[in-house]
C-alpha angles and dihedrals in degrees: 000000000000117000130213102280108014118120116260091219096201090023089247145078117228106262107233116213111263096001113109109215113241125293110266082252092064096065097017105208092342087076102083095047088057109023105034112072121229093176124140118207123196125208108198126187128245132158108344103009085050135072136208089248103050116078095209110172092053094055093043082054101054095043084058084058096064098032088055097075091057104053145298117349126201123177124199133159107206137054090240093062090034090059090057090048101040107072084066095044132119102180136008125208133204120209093159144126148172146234100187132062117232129046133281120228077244080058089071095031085058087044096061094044084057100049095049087043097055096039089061079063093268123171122227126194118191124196137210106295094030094094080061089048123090095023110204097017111124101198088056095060092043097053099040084045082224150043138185108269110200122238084021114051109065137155134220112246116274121295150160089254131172116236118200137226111236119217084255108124110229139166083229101052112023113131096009117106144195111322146176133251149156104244146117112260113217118210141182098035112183097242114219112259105262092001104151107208128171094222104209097177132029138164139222122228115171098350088302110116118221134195119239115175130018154165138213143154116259144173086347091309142074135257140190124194125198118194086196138080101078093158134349082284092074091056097059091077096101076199094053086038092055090045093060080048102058090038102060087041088054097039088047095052099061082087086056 
């Protein structure tokens, strides 16, 4: 039990299955320091759910960086680690990629972790490569709303390239506006049949419009998906910086 002035080390208490944690009166104000999670996972790629183009664990990195600022960070690399790590978790976050074209039987493990996850009102947030991440595996693409088809889905080479705020009002993006930023721009993502997404940012390639970052509501949780951060160059936007911030503090508090 946690007493009155002791240090909550990850913000959270494990949530043991069919035990409801104490009523707010119980801990006063002292209830969402302890009993509210504010804890960042990390899923970063390796082997199979890696490629030879993506630089991920700079880019986890990197993501640990700015996360940082806003609680606890953990960083794993299989299903088996992120199942110890998840039940705490606020957030998860997906920095991941393939090189191969049908599911892994980790792949359905992943899947179930993120079902459960998102179904206790978790937020995910899935960057850049993930769309290509997981390949086969149906739940991914619903809950993400796209994927990378191949011989569809392409992106002009890397650039400094201005996005573009779209008229949608979000928590994430509200007040920020159009900005610039080194990245690949990916085009042409299989959306998910039926997948409603609020699309923030999009860019323009050869007069077609694509959509770039988005949010929606999924499986009783919420979910944000950036098409950017191929590389650190990526990170060193302050704009695309202060949009990952209002994205996992918008995806964390959906346990609030």
């Amino acid at each position: 039990m946690i007493a009155r002035g002791e240090t909550a080390a990850t913000g959270s208490v494990r949530r043991v299955p069919g035990v409801r944690p104490p009523p707010e009166s119980a801990f006063g104000d002292y209830y969402l320091e302890y009993f509210m999670s504010t804890e960042s996972v990390i899923f970063s790629g390796v082997g199979p759910d890696a490629d030879p183009w993506h630089p991920l664990p700079e880019t986890s990195a990197r993501l640990a960086g700015v996360l940082a600022e806003l609680g606890p960070v953990h960083t794993v690399s299989t299903p088996d680690e992120l199942a110890k790590r998840l039940d705490q978790a606020a957030v998860l976050v997906v920095n991941a990629s393939a090189n191969r074209t049908g599911p892994t039987p980790a792949d359905q493990q992943f899947g179930r972790l993120l079902e459960g996850f998102l179904a206790r009102g978790g937020g995910l947030l899935a960057i850049h490569s993930s769309t290509i991440a997981f390949p086969g595996l149906q739940s991914w693409h619903q809950a993400v709303g796209a994927i990378w088809e191949q011989g569809k889905t392409f992106h002009p080479p890397l650039d400094r390239t201005l996005v573009r705020r779209t008229e949608v009002k979000h928590p994430i993006a509200d007040g920020l506006g159009d900005f610039w930023v080194e990245d690949e721009r990916y085009s042409d993502l299989d959306l998910a049949d039926g997948s409603a997404i609020e699309v923030v940012y999009v860019h323009t390639h050869d007069d077609v419009t694509h959509p770039l970052v988005w949010a929606r509501e999924y499986g009783g949780g919420r979910v944000v998906y950036s098409a950017l951060g191929h590389d650190a160059r990526s990170y060193e936007s302050s704009d695309h910086v202060e949009l990952l911030r209002r994205s996992t503090e918008w995806l964390k508090a959906a346990r609030s």
